[in-house]
C-alpha positions in Angstrom: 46.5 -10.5 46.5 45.0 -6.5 46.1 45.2 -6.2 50.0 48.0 -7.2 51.5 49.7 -5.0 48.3 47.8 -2.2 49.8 48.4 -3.2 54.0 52.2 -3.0 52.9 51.8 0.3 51.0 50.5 1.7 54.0 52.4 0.4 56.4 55.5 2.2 54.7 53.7 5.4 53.9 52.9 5.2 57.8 57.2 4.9 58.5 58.0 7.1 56.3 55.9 9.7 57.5 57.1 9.2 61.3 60.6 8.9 59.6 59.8 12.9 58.6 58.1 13.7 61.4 61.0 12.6 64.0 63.1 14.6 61.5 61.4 17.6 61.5 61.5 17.4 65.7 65.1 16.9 65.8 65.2 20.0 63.5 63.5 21.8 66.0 65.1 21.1 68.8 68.2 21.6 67.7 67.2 25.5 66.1 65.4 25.8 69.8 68.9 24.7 71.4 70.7 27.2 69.0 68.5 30.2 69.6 68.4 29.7 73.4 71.8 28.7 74.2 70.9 25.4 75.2 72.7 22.2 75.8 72.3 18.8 73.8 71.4 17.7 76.8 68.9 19.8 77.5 64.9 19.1 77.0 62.8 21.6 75.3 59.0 21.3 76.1 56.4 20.4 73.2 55.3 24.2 73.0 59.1 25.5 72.8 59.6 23.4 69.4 56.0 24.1 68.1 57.1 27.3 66.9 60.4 25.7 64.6 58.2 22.9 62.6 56.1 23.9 59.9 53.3 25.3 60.7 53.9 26.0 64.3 51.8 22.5 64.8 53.6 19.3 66.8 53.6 16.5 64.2 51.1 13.2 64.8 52.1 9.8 64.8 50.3 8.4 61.9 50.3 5.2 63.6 48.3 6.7 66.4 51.2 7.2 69.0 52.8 10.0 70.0 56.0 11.7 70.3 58.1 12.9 73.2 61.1 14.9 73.3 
């Protein structure tokens, strides 16, 4: 009964922490796209957005995935 209590538990620790981390992107893009001029429609590279997240680091998936712009 202990583990699939615990596989669910992680499971949603593991969306909710892509849930932030998608967040936090969007964040970025959108102060990147403010402080550049930029378009909605226009893609910022991973290094242009680095700089607007918390500590200047691209997040991880904690699934094991990664994220693209």
């Amino acid at each position: 009964m202990l583990l699939p209590a615990l596989s669910r538990a992680k499971e949603k620790a593991h969306r909710t922490a892509c849930i932030n981390n998608l967040r936090q992107l969007d964040g970025a893009k959108q102060q990147w796209a403010l402080e550049n001029k930029k378009e909605d429609t226009d893609i910022p590279k991973q290094a242009d957005v680095s700089r607007f997240i918390k500590g200047n680091h691209f997040p991880l998936c904690p699934a094991g995935g990664t994220y693209t712009i």
